[in-house]
C-alpha atoms as an extended CHARMM CRD file, in Angstrom:
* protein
*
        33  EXT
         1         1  UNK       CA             74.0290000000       52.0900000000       79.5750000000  PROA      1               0.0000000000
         2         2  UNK       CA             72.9060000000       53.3020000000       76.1500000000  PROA      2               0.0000000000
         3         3  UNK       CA             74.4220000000       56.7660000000       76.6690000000  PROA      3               0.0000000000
         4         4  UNK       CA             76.8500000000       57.0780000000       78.9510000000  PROA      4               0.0000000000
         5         5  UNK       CA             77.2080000000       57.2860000000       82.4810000000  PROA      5               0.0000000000
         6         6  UNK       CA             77.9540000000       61.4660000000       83.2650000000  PROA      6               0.0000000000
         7         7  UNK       CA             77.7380000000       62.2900000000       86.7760000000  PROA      7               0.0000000000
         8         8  UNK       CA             74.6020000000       64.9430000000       86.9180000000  PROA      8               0.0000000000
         9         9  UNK       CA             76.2080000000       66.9550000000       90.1700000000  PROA      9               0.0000000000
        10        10  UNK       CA             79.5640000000       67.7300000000       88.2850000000  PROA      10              0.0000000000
        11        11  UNK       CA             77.4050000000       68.3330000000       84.4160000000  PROA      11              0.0000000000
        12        12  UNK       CA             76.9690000000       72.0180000000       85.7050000000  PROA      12              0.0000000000
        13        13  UNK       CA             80.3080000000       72.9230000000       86.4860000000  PROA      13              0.0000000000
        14        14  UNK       CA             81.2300000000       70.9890000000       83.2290000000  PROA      14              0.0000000000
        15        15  UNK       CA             79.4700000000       73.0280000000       81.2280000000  PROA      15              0.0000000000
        16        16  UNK       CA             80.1850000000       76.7120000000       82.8050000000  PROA      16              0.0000000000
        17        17  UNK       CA             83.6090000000       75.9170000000       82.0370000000  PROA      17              0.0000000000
        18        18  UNK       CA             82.6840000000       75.0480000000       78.5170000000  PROA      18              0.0000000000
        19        19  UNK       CA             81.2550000000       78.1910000000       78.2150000000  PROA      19              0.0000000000
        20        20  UNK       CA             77.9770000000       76.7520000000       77.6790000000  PROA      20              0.0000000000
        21        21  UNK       CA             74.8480000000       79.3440000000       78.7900000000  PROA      21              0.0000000000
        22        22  UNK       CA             72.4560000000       76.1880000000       78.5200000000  PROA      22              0.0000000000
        23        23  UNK       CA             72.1970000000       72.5670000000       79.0830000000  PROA      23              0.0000000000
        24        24  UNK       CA             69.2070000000       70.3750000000       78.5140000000  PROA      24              0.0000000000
        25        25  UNK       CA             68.6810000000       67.0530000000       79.6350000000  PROA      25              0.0000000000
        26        26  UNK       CA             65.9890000000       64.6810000000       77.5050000000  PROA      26              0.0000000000
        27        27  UNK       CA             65.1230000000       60.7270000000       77.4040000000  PROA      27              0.0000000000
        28        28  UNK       CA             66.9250000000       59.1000000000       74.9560000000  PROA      28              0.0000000000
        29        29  UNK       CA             65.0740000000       59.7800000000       71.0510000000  PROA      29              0.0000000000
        30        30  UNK       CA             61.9890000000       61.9830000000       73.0690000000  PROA      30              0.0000000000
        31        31  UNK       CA             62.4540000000       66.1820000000       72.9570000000  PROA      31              0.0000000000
        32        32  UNK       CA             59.3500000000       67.7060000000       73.2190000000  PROA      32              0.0000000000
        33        33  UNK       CA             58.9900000000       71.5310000000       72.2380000000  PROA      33              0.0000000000
């Protein structure tokens, strides 16, 4: 696990309550614009 290990169904509601309006998910060292 180079990362971390986040379960994706629960990220959403993670970030709502963060008050994040966005969330992006990328490979690790790879974003593309």
């Amino acid at each position: 696990m180079l990362e971390g290990a986040l379960r994706l169904k629960k990220l959403p509601g993670m970030c709502r309550d963060a008050g994040m309006p966005a969330l992006a998910l990328t490979d690790t060292n790879n974003m593309f614009a």
